[in-house]
C-alpha positions as CSV (number, residue, x, y, z in Angstrom):
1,X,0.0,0.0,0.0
2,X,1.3,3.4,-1.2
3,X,1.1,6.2,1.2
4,X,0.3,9.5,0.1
5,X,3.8,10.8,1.7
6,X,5.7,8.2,-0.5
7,X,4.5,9.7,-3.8
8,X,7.3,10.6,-6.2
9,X,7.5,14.4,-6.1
10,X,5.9,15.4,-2.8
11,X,7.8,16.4,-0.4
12,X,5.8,17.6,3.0
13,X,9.2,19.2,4.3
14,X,10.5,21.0,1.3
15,X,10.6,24.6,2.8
16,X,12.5,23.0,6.3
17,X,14.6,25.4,8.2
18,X,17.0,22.8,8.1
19,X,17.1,22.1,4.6
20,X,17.8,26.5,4.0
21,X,21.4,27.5,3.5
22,X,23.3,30.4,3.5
23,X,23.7,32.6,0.8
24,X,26.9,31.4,-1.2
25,X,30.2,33.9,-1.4
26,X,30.3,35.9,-4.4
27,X,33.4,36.2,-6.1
28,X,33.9,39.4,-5.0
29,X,33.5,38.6,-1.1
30,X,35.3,35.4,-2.0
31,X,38.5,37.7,-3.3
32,X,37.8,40.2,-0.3
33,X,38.0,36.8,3.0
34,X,34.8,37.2,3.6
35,X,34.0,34.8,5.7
36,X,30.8,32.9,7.1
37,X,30.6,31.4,10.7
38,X,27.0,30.0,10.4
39,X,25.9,28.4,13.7
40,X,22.8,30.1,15.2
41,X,20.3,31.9,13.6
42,X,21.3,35.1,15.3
43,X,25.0,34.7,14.0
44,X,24.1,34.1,10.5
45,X,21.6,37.5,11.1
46,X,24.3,39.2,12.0
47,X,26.7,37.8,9.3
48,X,24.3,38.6,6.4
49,X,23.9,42.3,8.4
50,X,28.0,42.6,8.1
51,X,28.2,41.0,4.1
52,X,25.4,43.5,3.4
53,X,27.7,46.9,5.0
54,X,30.3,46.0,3.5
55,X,29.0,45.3,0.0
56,X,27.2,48.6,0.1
57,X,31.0,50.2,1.0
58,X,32.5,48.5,-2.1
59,X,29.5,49.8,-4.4
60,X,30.0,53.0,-2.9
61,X,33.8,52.8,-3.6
62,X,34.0,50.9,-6.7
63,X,34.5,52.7,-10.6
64,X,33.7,50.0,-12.4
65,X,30.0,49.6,-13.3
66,X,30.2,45.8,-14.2
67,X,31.8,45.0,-10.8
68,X,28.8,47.4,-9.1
69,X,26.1,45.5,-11.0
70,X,27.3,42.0,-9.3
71,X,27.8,44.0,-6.2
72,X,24.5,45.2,-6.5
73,X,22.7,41.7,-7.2
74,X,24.8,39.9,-4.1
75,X,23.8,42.7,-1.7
76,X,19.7,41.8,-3.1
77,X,20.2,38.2,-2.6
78,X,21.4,39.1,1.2
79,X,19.0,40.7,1.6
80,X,16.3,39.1,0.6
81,X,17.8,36.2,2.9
82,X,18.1,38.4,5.7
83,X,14.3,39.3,5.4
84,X,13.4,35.8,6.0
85,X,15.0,35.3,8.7
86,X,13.7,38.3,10.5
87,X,10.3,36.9,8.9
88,X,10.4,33.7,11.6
């Protein structure tokens, strides 16, 4: 007998806090050490908080408008993540 759980495609758990990652280094933070320690939710908080300052420094500082454009889209992904985990 098939359950209803077992059915190719469902997955009841798909959206699990577990299952969420962090938001992956861009190059540029990559280049820069950024570095993510992970661990509690109020560390990564506070880790997406610091990627997203210091992003918005290098826009701020950068001439080239290619770099700030990637810059720009990283900093959005942040924080959009950073949004839901306030959200919880």
């Amino acid at each position: 007998m098939k359950s209803a759980f077992k059915m190719k495609g469902f997955s009841g758990f798909g959206n699990s806090p577990a299952k969420q990652k962090q938001v992956p280094l861009s190059e540029h933070e990559d280049k820069k050490g950024t570095i993510i320690t992970g661990g509690s939710e109020a560390e990564e908080i506070n880790d997406l908080e610091d990627r997203i300052e210091f992003l918005n420094s290098d826009i701020s500082d950068s001439d080239s408008t290619m770099k700030k454009g990637k810059m720009i889209t990283q900093r959005n992904k942040l924080q959009a993540r950073l949004k839901k985990m306030r959200a919880k």
